[in-house]
N, CA and C atoms as an extended XYZ file, in Angstrom:
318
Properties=species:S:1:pos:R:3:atomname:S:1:resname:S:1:resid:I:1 pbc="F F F"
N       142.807      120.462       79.056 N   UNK     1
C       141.597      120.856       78.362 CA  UNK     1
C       140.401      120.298       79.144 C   UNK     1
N       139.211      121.406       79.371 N   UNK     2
C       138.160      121.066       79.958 CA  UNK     2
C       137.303      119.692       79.630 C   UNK     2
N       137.215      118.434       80.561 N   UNK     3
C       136.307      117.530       79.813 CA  UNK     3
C       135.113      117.420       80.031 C   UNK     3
N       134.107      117.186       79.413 N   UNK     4
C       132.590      117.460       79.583 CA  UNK     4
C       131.406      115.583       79.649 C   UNK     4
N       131.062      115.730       79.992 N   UNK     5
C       129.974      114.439       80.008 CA  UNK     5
C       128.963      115.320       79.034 C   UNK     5
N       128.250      114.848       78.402 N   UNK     6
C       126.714      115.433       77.453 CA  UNK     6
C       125.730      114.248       77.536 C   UNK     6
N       124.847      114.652       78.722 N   UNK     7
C       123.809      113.262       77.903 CA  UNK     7
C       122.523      114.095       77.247 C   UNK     7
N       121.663      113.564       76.589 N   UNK     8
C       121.088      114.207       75.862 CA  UNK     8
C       119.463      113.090       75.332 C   UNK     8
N       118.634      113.910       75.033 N   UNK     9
C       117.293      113.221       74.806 CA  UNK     9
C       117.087      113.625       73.619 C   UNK     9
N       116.530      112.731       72.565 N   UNK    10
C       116.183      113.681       70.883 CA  UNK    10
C       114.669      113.980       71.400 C   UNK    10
N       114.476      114.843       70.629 N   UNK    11
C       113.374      115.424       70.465 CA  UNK    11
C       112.476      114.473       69.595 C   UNK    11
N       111.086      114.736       68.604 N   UNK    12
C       110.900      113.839       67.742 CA  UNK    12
C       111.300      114.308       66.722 C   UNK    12
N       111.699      115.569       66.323 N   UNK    13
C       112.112      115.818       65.106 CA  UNK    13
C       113.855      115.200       64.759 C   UNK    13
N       114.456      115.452       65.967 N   UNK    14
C       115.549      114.867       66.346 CA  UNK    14
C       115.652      113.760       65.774 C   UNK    14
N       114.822      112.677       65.937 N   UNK    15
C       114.779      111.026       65.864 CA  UNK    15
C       114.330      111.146       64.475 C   UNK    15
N       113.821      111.939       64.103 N   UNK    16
C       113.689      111.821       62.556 CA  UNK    16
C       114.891      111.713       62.244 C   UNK    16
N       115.464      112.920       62.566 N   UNK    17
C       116.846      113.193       61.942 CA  UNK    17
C       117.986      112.034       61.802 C   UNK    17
N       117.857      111.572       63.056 N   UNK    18
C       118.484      109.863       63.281 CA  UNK    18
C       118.293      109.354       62.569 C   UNK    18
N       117.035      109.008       62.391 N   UNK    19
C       116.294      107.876       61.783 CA  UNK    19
C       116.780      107.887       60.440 C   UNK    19
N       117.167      109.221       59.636 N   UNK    20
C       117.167      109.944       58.231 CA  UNK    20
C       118.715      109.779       58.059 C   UNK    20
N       119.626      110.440       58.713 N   UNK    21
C       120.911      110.190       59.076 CA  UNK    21
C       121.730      108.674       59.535 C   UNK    21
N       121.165      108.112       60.433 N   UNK    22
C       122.199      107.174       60.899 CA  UNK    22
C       122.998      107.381       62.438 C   UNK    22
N       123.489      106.742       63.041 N   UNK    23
C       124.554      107.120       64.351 CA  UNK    23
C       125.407      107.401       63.423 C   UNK    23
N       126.212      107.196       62.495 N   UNK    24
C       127.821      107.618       61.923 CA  UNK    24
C       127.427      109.141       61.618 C   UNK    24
N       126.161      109.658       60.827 N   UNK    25
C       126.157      110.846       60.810 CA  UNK    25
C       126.091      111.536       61.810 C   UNK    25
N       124.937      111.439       63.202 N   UNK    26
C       125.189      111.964       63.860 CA  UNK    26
C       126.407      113.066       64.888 C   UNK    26
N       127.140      111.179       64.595 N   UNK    27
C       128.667      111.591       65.307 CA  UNK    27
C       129.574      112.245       64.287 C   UNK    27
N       129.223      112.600       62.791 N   UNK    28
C       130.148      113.165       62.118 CA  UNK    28
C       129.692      114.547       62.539 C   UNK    28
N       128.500      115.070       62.592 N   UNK    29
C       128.096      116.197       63.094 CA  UNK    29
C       128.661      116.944       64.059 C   UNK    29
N       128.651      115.583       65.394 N   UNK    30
C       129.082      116.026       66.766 CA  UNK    30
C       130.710      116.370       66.442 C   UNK    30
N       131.407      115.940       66.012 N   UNK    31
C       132.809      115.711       65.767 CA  UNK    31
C       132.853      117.234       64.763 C   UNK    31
N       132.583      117.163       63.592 N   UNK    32
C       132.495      118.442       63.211 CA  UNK    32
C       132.200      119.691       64.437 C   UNK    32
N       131.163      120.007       65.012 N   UNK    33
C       130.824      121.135       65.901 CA  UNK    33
C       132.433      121.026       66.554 C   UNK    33
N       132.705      120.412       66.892 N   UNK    34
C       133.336      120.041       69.137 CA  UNK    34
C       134.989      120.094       67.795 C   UNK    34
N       135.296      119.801       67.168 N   UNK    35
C       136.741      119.861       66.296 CA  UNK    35
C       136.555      121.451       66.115 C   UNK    35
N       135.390      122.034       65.303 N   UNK    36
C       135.787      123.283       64.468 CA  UNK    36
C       135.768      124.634       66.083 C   UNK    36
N       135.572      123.648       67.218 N   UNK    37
C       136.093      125.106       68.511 CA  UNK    37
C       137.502      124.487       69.528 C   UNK    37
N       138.070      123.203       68.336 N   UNK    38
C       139.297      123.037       68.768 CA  UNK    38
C       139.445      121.998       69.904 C   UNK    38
N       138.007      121.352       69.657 N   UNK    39
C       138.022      119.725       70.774 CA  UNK    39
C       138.123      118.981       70.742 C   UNK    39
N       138.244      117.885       70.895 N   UNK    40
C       138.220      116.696       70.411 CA  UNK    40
C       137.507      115.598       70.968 C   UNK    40
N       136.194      114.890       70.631 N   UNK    41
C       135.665      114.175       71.334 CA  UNK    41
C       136.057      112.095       71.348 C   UNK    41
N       135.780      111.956       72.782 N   UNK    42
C       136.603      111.166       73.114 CA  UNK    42
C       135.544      109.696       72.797 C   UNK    42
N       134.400      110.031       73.016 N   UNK    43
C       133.444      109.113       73.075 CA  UNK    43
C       131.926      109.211       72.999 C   UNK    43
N       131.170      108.483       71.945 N   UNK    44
C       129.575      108.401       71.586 CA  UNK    44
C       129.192      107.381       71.698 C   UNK    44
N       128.197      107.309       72.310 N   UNK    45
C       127.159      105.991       72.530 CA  UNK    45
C       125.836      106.760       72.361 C   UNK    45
N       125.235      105.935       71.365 N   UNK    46
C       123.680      105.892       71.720 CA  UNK    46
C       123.383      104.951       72.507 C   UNK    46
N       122.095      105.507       73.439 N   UNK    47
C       121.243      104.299       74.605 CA  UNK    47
C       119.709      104.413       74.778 C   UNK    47
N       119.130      103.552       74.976 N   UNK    48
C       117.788      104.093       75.348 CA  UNK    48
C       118.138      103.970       77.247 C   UNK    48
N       116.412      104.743       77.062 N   UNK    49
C       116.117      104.907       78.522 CA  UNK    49
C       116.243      106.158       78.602 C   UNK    49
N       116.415      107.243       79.845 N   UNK    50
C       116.384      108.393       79.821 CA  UNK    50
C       117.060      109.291       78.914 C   UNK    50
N       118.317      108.925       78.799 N   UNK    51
C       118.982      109.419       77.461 CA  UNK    51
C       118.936      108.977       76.569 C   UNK    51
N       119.299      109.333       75.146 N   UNK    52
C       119.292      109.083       74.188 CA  UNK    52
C       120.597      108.565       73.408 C   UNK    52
N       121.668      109.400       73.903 N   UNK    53
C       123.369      109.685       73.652 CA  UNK    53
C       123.688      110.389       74.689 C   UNK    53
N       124.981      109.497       74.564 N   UNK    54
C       125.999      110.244       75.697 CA  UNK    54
C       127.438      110.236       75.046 C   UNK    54
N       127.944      111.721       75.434 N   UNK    55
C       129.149      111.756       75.301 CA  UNK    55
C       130.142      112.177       75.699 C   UNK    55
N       131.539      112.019       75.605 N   UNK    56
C       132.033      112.589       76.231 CA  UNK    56
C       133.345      113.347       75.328 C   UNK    56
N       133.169      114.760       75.758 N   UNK    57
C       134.171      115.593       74.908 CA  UNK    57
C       135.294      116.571       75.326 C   UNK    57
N       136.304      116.955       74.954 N   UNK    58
C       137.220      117.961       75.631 CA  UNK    58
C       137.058      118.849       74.923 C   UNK    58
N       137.190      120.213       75.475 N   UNK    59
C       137.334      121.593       74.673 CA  UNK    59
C       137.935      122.892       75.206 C   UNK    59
N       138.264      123.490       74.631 N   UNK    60
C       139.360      124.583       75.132 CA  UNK    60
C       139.447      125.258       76.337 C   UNK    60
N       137.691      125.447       76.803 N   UNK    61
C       137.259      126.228       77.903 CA  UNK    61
C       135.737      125.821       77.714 C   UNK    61
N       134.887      126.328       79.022 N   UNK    62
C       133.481      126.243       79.787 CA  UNK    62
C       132.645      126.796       78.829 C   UNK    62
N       132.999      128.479       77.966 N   UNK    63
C       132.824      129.105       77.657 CA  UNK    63
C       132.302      128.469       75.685 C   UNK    63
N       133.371      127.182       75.603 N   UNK    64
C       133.154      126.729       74.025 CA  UNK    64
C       132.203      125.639       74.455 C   UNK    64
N       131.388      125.287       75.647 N   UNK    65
C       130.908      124.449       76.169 CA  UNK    65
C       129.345      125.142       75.850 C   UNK    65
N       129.675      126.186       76.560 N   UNK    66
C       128.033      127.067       76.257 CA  UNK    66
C       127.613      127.257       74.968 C   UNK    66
N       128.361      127.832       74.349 N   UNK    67
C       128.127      128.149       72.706 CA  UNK    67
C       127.470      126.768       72.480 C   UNK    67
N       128.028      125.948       72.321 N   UNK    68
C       127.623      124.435       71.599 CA  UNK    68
C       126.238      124.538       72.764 C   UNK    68
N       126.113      124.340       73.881 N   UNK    69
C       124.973      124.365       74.253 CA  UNK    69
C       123.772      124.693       74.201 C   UNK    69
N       124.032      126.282       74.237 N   UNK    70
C       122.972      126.642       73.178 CA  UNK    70
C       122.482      126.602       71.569 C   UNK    70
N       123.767      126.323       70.756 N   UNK    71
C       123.095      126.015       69.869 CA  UNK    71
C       122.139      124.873       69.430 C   UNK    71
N       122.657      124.240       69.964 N   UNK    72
C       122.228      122.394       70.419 CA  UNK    72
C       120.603      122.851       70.815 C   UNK    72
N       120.648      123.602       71.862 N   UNK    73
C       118.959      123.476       72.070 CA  UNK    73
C       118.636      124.566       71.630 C   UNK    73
N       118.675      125.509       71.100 N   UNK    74
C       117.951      126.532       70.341 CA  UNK    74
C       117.237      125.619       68.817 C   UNK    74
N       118.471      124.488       68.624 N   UNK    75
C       117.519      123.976       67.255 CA  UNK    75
C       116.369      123.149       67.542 C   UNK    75
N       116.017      122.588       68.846 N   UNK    76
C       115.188      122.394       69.135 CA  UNK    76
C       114.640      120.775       68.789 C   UNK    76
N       116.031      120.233       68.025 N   UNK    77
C       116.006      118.648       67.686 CA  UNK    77
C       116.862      117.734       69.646 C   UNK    77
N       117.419      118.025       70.808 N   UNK    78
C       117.562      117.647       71.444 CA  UNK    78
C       116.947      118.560       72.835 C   UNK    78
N       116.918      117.947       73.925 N   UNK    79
C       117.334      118.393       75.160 CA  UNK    79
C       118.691      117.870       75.651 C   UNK    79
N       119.497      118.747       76.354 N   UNK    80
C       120.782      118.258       76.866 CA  UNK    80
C       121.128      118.846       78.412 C   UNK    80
N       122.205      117.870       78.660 N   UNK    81
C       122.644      118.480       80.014 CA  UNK    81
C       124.380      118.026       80.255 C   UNK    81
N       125.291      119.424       80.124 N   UNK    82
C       126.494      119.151       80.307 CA  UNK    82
C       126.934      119.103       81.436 C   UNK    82
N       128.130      118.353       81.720 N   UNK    83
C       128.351      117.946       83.138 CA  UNK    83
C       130.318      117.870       82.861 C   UNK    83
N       130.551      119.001       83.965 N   UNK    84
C       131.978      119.242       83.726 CA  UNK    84
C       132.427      117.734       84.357 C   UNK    84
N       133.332      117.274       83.910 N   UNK    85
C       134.180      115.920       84.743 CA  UNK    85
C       135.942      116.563       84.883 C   UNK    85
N       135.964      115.575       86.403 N   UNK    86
C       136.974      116.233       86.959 CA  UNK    86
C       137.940      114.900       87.187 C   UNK    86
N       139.533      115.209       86.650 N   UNK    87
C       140.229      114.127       87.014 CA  UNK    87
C       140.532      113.766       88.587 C   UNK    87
N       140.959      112.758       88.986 N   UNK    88
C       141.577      112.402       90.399 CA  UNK    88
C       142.018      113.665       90.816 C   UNK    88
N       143.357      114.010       90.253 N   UNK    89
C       144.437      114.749       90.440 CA  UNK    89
C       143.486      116.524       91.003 C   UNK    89
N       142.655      116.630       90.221 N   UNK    90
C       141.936      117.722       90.135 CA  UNK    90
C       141.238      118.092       91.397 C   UNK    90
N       140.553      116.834       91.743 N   UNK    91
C       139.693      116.698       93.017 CA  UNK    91
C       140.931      116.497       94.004 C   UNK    91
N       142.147      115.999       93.840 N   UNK    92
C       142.760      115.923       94.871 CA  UNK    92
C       143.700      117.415       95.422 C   UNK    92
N       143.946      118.158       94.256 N   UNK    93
C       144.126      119.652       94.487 CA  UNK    93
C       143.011      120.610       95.263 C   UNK    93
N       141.517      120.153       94.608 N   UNK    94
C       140.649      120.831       95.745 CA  UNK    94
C       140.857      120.273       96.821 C   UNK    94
N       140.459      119.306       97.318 N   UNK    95
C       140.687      119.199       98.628 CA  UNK    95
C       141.603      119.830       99.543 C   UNK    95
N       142.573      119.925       98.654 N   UNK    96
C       143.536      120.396       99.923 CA  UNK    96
C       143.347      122.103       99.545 C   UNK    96
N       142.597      122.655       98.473 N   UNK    97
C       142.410      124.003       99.187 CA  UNK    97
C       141.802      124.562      100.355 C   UNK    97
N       142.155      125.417      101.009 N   UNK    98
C       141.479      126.059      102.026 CA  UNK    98
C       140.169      127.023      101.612 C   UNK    98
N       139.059      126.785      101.930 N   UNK    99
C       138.071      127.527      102.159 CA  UNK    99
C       137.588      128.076      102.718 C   UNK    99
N       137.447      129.346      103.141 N   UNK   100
C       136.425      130.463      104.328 CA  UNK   100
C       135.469      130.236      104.310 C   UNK   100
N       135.011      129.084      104.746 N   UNK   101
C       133.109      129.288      105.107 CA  UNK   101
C       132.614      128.879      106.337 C   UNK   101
N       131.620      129.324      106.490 N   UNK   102
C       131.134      129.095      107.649 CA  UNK   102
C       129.784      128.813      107.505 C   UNK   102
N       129.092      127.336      108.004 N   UNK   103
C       127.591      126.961      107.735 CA  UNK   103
C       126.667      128.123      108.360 C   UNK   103
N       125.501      128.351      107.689 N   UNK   104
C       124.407      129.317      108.211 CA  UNK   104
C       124.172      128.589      109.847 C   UNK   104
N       123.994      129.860      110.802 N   UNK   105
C       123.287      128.777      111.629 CA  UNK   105
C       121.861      129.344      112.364 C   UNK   105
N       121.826      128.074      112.737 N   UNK   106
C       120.023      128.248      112.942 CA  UNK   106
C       119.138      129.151      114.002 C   UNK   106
């Protein structure tokens, strides 16, 4: 199953929402969305500094990645940015694929 990094910035309405909610709600939220497309998330932290929360989640495909993505920022309480993560094993299968390319040259 695909695993994802999410870090993410609240908005101010967002931080209301925090503020109104709690971190346990938050993450009951997140856990609700990322469960009801069959994922299961592995890990939440809130942080300051550029992000806000980070997490990290698995889900069926790229495709249940977008959905949640956009809904996430269409409501307009975060900015986010997903980031596919790749095991050892994964990166060690690319490597040994062969690729046809050839650099532009000048």
């Amino acid at each position: 199953m695909p695993k994802f990094l999410i870090q993410a910035t609240y908005t101010s309405e967002g931080t209301k929402g925090l503020l109104k909610e709690g971190g346990s709600g938050r993450r009951a939220a997140v856990e609700q969305v990322v469960t009801g497309l069959g994922g299961t998330v592995e890990a939440v932290y809130f942080a300051f500094g550029q992000d806000d929360v980070v997490l990290i989640i698995d889900l069926p495909d790229p495709v249940s990645m977008a959905a949640i993505s956009l809904t996430v920022k269409a409501s307009g309480g975060l900015h986010t940015r997903a980031t596919p993560l790749l095991t050892v094993e994964e990166v060690d299968e690319a490597a040994r694929r062969q690729v046809p390319f050839r650099a532009p040259s000048v």
